[in-house]
N, C-alpha and C positions, 0 to 999 in steps of 0.2 A: 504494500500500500504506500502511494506518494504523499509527502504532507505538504502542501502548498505555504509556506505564510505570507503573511499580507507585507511587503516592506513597502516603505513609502517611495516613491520615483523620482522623486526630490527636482521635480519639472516647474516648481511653486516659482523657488529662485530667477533662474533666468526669466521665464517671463515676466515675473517683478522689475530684473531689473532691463529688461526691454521694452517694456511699456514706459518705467520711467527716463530712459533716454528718449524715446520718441514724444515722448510731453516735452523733455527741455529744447531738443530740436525744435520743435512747432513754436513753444515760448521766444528760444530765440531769434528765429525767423521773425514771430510778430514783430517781438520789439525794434529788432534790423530795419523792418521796413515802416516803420512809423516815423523814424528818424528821419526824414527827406532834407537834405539841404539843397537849397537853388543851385544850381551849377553856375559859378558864375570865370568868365570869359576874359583876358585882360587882353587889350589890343592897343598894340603901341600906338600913341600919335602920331602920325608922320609930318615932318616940316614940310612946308611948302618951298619947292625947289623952283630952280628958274624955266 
C-alpha cells in the first residue's frame, strides 16, 4: 500500500512575489508618465550678415 502525504508546493511564494513586481512596474510607469515636461528647443540667434 502507497501512503500519499499532503506536502505543500510552496507555489504561494513566487506568485506573491510576481504579482508584487508587476504592481511596482504598472506604479512606476504611472508615475513616469504623469511627469510631462515641455520639451523645450534653444535656437541660436543669428546676426544679421551683409
Amino acid at each position: 500500500m502507497t501512503f500519499h502525504e499532503n506536502k505543500p508546493s510552496g507555489t504561494a511564494f513566487p506568485i506573491i512575489a510576481i504579482l508584487i513586481a508587476m504592481v511596482a512596474i504598472v506604479g512606476a510607469l504611472v508615475l513616469s508618465s504623469s511627469h510631462q515636461a515641455p520639451a523645450r528647443v534653444w535656437v541660436p540667434v543669428q546676426s544679421a550678415g551683409p
